[in-house]
N, CA, C and O of each residue as an XYZ file, in Angstrom:
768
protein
N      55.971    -15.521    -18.969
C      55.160    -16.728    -18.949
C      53.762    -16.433    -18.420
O      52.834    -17.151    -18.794
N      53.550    -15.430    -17.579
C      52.196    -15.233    -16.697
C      51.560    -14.752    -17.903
O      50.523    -15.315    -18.253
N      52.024    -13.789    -18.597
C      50.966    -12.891    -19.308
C      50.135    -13.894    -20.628
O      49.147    -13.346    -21.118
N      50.533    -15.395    -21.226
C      50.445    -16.165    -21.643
C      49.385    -17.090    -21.285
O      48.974    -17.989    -22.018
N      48.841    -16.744    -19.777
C      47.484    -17.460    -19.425
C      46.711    -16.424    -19.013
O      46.036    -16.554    -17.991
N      46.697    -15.421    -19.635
C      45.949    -14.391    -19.363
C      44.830    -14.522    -20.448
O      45.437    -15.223    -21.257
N      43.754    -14.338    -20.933
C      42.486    -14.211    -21.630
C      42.628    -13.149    -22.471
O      42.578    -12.034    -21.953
N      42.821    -13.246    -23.843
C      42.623    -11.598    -24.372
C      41.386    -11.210    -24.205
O      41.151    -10.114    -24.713
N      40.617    -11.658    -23.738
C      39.087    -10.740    -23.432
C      38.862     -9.708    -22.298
O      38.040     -8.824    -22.059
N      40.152    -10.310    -21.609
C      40.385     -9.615    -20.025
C      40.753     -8.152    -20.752
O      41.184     -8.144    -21.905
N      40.615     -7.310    -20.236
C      40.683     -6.079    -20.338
C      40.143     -4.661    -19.269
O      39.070     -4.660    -18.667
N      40.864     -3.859    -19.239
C      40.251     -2.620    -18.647
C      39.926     -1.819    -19.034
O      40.581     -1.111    -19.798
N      38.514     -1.555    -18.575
C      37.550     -0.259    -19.354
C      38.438      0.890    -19.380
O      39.643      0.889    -19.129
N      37.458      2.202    -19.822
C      38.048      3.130    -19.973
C      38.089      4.205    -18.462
O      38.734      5.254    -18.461
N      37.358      3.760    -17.346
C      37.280      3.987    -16.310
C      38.234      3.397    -15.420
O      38.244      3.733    -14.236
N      39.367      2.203    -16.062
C      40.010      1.958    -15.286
C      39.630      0.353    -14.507
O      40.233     -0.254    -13.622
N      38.520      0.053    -15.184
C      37.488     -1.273    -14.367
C      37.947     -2.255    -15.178
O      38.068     -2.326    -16.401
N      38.267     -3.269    -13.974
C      38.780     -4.639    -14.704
C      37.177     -5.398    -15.316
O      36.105     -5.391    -14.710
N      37.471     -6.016    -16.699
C      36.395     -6.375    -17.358
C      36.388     -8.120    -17.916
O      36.832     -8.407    -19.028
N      35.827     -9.166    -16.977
C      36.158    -10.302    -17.174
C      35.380    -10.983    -17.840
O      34.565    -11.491    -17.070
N      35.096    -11.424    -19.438
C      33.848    -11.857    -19.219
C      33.897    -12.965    -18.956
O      34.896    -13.536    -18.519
N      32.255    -13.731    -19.292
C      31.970    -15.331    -19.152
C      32.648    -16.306    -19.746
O      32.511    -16.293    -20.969
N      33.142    -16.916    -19.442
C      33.803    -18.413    -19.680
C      32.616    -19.210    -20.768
O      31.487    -19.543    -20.407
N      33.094    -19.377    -21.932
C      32.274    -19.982    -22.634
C      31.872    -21.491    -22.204
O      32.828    -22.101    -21.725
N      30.986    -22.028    -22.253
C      30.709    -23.595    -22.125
C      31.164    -24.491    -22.586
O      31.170    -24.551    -23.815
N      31.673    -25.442    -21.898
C      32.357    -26.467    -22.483
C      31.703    -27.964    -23.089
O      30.864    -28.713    -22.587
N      32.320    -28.038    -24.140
C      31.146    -29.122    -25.070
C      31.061    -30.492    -24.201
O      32.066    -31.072    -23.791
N      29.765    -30.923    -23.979
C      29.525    -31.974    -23.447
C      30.127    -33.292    -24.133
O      29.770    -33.503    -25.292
N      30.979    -34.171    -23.545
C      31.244    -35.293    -24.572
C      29.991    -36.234    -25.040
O      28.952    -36.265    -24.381
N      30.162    -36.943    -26.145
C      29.007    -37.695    -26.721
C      28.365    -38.780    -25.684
O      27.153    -38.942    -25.537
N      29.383    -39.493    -24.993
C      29.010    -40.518    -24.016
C      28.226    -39.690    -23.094
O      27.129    -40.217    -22.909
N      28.322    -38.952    -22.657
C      27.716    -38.055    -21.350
C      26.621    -37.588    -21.908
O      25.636    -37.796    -21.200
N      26.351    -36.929    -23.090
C      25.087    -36.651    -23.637
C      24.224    -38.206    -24.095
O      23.072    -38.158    -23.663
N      24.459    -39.259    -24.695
C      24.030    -40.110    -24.759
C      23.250    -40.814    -23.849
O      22.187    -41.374    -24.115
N      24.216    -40.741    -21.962
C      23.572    -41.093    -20.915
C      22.709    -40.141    -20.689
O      21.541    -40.504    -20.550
N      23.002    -38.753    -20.595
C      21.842    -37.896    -20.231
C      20.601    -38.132    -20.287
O      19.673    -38.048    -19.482
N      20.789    -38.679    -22.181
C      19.185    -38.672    -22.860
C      18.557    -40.092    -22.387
O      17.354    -40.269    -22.196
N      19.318    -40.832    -22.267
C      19.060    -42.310    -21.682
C      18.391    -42.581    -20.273
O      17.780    -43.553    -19.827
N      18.715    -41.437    -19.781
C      18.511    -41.476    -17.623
C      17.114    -40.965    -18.194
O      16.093    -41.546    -17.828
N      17.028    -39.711    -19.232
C      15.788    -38.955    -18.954
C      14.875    -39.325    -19.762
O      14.170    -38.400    -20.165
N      14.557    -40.650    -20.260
C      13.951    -40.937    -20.954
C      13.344    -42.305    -19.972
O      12.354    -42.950    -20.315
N      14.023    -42.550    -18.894
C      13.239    -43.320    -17.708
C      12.379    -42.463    -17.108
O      11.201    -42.818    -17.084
N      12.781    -41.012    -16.422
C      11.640    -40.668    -16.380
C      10.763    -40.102    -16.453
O      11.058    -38.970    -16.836
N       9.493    -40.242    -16.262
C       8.527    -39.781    -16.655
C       8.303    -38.288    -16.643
O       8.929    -37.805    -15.700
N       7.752    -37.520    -17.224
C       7.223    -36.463    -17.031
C       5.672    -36.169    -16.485
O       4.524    -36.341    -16.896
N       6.412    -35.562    -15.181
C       4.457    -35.700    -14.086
C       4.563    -34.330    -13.724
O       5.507    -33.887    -13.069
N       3.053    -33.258    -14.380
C       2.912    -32.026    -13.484
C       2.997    -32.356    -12.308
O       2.885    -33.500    -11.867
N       3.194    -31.407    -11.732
C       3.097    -30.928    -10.649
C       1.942    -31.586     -9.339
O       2.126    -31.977     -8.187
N       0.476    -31.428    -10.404
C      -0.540    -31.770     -9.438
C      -0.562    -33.263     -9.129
O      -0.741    -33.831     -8.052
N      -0.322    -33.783    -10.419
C      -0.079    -35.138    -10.102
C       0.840    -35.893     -9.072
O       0.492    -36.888     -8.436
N       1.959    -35.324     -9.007
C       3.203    -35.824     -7.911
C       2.328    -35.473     -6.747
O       2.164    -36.411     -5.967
N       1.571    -34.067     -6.358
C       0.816    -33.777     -4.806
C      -0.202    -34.659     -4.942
O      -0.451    -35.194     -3.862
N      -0.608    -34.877     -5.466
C      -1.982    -35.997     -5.584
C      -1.566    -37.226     -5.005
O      -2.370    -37.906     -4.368
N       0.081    -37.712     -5.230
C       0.484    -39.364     -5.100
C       0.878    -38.694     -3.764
O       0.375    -39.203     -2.762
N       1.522    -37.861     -3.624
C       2.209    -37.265     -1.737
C       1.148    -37.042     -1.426
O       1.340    -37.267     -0.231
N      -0.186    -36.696     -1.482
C      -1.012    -37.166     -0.742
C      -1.800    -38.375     -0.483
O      -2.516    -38.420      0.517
N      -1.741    -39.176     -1.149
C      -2.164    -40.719     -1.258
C      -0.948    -41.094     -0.438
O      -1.509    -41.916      0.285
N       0.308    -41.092     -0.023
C       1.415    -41.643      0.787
C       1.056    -40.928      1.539
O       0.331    -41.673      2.198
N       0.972    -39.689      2.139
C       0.725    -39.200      3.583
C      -0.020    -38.491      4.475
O       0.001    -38.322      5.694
N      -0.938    -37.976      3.208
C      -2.179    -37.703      3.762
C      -2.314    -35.977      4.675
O      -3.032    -35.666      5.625
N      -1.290    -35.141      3.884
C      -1.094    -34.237      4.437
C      -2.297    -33.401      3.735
O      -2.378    -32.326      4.331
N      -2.737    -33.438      3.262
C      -3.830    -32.359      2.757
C      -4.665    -32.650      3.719
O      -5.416    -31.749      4.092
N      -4.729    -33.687      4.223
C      -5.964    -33.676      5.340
C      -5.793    -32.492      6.672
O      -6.588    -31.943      7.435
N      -4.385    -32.456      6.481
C      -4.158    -31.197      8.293
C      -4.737    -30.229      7.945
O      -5.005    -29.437      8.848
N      -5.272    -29.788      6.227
C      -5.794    -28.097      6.214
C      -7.330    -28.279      6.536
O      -8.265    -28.540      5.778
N      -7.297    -28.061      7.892
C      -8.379    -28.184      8.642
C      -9.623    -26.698      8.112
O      -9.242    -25.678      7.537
N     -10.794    -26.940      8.432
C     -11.622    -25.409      7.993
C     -11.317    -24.713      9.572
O     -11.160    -25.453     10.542
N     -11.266    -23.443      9.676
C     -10.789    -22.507     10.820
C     -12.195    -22.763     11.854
O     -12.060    -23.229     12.985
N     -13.430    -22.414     11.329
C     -14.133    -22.815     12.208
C     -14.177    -24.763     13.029
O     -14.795    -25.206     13.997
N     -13.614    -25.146     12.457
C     -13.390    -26.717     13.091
C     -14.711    -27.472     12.317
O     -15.238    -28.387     12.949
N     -15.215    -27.162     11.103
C     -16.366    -27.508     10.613
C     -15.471    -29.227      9.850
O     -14.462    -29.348      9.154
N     -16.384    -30.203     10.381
C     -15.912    -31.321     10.090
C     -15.875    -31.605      8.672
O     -14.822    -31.930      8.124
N     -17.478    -31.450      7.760
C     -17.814    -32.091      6.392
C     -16.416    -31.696      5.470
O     -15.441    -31.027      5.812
N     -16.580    -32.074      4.747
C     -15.162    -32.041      3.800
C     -15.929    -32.340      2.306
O     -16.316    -33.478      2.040
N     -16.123    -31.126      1.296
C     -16.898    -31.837      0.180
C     -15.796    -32.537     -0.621
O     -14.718    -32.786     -0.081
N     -16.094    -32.930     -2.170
C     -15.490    -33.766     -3.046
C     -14.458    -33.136     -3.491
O     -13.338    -33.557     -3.779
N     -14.871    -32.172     -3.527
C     -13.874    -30.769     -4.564
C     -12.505    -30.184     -3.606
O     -11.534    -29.695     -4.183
N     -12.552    -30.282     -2.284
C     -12.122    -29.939     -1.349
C      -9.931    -30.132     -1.589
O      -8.956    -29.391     -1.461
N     -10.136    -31.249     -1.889
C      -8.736    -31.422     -1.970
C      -8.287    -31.126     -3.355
O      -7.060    -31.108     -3.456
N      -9.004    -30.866     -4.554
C      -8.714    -30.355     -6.023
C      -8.432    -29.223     -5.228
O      -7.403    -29.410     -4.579
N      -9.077    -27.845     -4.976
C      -9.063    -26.930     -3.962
C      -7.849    -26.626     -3.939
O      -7.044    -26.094     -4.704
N      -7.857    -27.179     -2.634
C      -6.206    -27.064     -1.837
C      -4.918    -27.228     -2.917
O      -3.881    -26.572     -2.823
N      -5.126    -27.994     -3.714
C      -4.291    -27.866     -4.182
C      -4.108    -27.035     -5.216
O      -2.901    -26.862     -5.384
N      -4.849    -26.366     -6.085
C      -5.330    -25.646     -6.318
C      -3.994    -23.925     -6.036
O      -3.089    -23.451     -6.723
N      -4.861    -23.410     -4.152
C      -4.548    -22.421     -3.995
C      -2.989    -22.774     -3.734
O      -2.276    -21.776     -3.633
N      -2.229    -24.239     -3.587
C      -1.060    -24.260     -2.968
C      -0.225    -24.591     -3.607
O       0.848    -25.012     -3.173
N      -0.677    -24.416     -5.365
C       0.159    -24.311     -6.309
C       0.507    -22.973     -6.605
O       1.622    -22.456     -6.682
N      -0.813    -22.414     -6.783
C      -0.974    -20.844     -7.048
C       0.209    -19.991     -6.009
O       0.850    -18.997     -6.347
N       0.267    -20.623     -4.814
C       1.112    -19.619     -3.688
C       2.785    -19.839     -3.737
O       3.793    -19.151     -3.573
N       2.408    -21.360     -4.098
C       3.637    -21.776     -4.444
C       4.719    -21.621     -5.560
O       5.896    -21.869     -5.822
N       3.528    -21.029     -6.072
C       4.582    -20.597     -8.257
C       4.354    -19.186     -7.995
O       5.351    -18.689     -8.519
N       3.620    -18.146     -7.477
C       3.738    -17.027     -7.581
C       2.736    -16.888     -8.503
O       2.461    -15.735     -8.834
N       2.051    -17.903     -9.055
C       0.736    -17.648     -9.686
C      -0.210    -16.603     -9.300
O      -0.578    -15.590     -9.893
N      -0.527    -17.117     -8.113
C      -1.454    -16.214     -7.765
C      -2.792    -16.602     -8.175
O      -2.919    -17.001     -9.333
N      -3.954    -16.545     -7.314
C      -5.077    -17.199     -7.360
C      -6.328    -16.368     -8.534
O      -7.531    -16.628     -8.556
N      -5.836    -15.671     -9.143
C      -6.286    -15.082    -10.468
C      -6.134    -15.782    -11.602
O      -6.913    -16.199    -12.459
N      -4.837    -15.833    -11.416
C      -4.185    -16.640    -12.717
C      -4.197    -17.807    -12.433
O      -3.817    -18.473    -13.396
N      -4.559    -18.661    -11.201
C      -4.731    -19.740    -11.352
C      -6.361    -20.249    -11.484
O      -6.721    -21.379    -11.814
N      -7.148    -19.217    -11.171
C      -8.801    -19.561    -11.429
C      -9.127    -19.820    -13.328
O      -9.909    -20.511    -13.981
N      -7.837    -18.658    -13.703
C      -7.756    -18.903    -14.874
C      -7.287    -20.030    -15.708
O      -7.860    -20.507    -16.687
N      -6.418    -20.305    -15.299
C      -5.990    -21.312    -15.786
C      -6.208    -23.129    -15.634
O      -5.858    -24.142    -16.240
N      -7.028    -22.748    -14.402
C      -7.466    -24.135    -14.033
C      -9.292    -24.446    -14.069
O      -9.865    -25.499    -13.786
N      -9.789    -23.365    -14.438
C     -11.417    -23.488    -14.862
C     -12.204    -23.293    -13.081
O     -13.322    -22.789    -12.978
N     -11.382    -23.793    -11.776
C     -11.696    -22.816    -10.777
C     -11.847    -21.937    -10.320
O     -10.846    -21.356     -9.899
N     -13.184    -21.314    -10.128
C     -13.578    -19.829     -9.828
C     -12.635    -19.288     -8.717
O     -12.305    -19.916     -7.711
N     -12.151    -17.697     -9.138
C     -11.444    -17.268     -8.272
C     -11.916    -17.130     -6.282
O     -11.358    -17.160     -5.185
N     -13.461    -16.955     -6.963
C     -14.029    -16.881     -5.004
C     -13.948    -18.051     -4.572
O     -13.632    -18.042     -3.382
N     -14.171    -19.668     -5.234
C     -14.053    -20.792     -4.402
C     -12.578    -20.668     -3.549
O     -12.453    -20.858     -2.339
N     -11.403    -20.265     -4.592
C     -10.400    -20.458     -4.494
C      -9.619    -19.528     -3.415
O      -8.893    -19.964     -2.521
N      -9.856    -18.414     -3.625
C     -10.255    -17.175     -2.410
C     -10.777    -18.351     -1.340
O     -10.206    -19.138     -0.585
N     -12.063    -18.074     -1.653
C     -12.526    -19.021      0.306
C     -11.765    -20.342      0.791
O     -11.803    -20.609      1.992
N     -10.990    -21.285     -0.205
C     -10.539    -22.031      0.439
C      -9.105    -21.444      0.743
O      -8.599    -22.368      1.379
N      -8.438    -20.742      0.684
C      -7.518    -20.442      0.884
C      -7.998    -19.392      2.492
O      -7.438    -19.719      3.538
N      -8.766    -18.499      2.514
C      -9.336    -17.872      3.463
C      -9.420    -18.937      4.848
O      -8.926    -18.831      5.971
N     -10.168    -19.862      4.298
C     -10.318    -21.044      5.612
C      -9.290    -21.994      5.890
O      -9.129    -22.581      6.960
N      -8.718    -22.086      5.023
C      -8.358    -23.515      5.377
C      -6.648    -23.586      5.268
O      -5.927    -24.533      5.582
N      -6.283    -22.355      4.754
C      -4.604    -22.645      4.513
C      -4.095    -20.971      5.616
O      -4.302    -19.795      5.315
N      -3.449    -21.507      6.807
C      -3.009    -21.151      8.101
C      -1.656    -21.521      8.182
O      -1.096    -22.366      7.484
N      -1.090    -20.734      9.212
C      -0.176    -20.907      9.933
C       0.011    -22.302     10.334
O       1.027    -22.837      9.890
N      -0.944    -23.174     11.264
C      -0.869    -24.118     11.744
C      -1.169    -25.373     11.210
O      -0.821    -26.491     11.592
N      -2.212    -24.852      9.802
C      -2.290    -26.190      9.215
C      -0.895    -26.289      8.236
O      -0.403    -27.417      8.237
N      -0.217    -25.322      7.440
C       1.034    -25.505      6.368
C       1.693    -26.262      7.934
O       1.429    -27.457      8.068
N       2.178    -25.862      8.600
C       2.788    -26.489      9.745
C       2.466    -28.025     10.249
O       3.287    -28.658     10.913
N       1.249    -28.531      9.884
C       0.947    -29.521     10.083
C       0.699    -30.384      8.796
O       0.512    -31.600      8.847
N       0.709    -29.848      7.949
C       0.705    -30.716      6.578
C       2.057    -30.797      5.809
O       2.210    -31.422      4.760
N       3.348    -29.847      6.685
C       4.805    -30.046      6.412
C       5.397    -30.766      7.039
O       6.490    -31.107      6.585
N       4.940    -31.348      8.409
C       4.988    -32.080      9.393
C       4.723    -33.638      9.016
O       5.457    -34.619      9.133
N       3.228    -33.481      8.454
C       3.519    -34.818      8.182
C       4.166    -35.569      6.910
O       4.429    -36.771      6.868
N       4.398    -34.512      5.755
C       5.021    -34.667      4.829
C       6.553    -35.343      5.416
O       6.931    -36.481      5.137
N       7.352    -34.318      6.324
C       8.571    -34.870      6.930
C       8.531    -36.095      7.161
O       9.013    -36.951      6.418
N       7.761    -36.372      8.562
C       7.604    -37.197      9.504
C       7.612    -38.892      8.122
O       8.437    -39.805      8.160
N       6.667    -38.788      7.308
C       6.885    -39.452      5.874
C       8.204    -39.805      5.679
O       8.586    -40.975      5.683
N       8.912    -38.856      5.511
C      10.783    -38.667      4.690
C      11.215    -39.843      5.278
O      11.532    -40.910      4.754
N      11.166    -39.288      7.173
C      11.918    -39.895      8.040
C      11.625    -41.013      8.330
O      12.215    -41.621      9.222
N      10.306    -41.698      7.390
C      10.302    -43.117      7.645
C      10.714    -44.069      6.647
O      10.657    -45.296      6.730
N      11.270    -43.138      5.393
C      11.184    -44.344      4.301
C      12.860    -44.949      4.995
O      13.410    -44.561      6.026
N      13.288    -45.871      4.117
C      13.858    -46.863      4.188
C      15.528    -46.072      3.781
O      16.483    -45.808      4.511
N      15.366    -45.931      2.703
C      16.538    -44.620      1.707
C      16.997    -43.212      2.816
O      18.160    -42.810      2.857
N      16.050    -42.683      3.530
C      16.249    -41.890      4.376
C      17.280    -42.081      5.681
O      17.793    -41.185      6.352
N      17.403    -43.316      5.807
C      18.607    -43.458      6.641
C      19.733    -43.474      6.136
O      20.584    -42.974      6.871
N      20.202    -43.952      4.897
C      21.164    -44.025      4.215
C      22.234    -42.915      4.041
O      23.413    -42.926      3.688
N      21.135    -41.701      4.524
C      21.520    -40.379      4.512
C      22.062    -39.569      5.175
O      22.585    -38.523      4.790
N      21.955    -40.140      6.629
C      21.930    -39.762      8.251
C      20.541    -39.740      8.521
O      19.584    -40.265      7.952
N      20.653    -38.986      9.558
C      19.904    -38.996     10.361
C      18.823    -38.138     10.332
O      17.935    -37.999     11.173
N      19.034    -37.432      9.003
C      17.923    -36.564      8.943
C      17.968    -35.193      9.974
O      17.004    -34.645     10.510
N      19.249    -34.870     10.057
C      19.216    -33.060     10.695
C      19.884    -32.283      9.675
O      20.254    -31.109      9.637
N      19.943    -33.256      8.848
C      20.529    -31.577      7.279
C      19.766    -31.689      6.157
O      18.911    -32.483      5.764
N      20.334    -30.601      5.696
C      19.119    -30.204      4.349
C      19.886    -29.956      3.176
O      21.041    -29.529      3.200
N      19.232    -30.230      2.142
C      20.291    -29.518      1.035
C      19.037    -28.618      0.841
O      17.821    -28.797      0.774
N      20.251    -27.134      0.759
C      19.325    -25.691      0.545
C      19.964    -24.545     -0.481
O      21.138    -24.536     -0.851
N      19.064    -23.693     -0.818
C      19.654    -22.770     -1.943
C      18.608    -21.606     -1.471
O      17.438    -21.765     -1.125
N      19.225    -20.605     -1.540
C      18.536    -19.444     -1.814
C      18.867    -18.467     -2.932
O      19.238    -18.814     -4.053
N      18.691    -17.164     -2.509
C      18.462    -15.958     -3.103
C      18.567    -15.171     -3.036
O      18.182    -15.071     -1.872
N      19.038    -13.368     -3.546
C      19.871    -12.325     -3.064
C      18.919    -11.581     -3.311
O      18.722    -11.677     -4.522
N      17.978    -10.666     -2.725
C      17.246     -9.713     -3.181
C      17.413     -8.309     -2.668
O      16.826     -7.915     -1.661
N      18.183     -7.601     -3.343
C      18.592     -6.379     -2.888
C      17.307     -5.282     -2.539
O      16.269     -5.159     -3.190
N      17.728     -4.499     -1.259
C      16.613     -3.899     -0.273
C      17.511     -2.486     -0.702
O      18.708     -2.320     -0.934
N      16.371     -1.593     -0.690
C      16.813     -0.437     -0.296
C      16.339      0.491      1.182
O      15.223      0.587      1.692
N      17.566      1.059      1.579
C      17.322      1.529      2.642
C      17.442      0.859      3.940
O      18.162     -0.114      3.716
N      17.170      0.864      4.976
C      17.317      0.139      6.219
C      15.731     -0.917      6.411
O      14.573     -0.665      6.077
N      16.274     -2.006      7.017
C      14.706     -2.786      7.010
C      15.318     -3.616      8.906
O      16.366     -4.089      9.345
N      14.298     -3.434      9.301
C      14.165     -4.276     10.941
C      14.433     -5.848     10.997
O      15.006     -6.415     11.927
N      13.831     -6.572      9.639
C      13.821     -8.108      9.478
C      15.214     -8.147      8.589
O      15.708     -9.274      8.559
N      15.943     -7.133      7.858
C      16.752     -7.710      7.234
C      18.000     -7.473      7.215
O      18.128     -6.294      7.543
N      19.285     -8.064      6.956
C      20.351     -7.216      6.925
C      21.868     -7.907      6.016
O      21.847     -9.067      5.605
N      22.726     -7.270      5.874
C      23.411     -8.138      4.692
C      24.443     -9.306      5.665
O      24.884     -9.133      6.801
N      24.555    -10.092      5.064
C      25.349    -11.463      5.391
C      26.816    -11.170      5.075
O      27.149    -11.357      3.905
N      27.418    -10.891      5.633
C      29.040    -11.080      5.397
C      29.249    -12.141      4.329
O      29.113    -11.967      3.118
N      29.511    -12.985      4.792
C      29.480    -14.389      4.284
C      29.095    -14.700      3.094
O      29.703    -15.506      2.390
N      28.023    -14.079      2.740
C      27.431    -13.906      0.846
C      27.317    -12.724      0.065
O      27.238    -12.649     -1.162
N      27.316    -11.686      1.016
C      27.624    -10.469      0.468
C      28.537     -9.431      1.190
O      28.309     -8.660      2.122
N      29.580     -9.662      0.486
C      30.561     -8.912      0.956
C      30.770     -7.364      0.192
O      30.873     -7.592     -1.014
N      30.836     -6.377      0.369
C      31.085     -5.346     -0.551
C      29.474     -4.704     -0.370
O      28.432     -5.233      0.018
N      29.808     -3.266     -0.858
C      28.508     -2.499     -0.325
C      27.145     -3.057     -0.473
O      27.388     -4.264     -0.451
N      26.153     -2.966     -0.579
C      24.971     -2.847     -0.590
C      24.353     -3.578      0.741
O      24.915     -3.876      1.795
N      22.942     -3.767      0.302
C      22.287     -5.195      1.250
C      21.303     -5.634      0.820
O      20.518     -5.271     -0.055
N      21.366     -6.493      1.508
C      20.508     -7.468      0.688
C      19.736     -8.729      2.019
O      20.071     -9.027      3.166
N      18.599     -9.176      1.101
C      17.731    -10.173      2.233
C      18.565    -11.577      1.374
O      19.079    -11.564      0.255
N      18.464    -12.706      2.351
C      18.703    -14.400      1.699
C      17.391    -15.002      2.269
O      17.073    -15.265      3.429
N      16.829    -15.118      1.270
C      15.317    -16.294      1.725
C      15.725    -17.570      0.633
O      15.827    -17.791     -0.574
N      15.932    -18.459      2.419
C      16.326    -19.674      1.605
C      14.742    -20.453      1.263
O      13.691    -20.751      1.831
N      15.288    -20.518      0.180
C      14.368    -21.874     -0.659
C      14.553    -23.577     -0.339
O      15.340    -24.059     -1.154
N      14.131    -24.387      0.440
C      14.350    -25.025      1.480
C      13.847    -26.606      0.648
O      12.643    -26.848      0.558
N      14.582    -27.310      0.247
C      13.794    -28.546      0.025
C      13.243    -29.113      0.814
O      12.383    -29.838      0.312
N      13.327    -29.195      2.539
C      12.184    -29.371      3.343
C      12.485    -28.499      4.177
O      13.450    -28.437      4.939
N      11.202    -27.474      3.942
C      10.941    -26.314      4.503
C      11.591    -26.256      6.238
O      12.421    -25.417      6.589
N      11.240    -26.905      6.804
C      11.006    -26.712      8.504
C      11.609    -27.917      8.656
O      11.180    -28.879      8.019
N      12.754    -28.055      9.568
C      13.375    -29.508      9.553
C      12.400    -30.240     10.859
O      12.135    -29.895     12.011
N      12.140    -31.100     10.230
C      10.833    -32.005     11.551
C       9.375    -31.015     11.692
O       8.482    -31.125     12.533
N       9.467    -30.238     10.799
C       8.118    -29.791     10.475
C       7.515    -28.747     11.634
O       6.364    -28.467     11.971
N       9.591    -28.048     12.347
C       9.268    -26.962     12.873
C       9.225    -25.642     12.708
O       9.281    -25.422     11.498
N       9.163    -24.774     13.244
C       9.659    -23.253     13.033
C      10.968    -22.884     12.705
O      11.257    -21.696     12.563
């Protein structure tokens, strides 16, 4: 009876290695695809800059990226800018490819990133982004706001590293590897 729920795909190489493959996908029923297209057709489709543009109109966090010298004026362009280099850092763009792609010269984009995006201001413009979360209305519904839903990532290291080391827990079996979690809110309360 066992050998009867076995997979004929299952098989062992010629080395002796058990060989399992992927589980094919299972067909979505029509009702479930029907709602799919129905939910996603409420909503909208908004780049990127646009959603930081409205999170900053609600909280005003682009204002914490202060200039390093403490220089008050703030020109027009200033917050296109910022957002700008904090897409670029944020996609892995990179401020080349984003001078390119956005008609902003790479040196503006260079200097505002030079001045104005720190340690203490991301810290203070994640801060008040939070501090935001924890006031809407929906946010209690949730608790209390000390958990996160989080996901990371396995990036295998070679050799020995001081910052990194393998996790039991996610990697079991030789190698090692770093986990940099990818954090839907980065710093819980907009700490370290």
């Amino acid at each position: 009876m066992r050998a009867a729920c076995v997979r004929p795909e299952v098989r062992l190489s010629d080395k002796g290695e058990l060989i399992i493959p992927p589980l094919s996908a299972e067909d979505v029923p029509a009702e479930a695809q029907a709602l799919r297209d129905e939910l996603s057709e409420l909503l909208p489709l908004a780049p990127i800059a646009s959603l930081l543009v409205e999170l900053d109109r609600r909280t005003g966090f682009l204002d914490c990226f202060t200039h390093a010298s403490g220089k008050q004026s703030r020109s027009a362009e200033l917050k296109r800018n910022l957002l700008a280099v904090l897409i670029a850092n944020a996609t892995n763009l990179g401020l080349v490819r984003m001078a390119e792609a956005c008609g902003i010269s790479y040196d503006i984009l260079a200097w505002t990133e030079e001045w104005y995006i720190r340690e203490e201001t991301l810290a203070a413009a994640n801060a008040a982004i939070v501090n935001y979360h924890h006031r809407l209305p929906l946010t209690q519904v949730f608790g209390g706001g000390t958990l996160s839903s989080s996901d990371g990532q396995r990036f295998p290291v070679q050799g020995k590293s001081t910052t990194a080391r393998a996790m039991k827990k996610y990697f079991a079996g030789p190698g090692r590897g770093i986990r940099r979690a990818l954090r839907l809110i980065c710093q819980l309360f907009g700490g370290r």
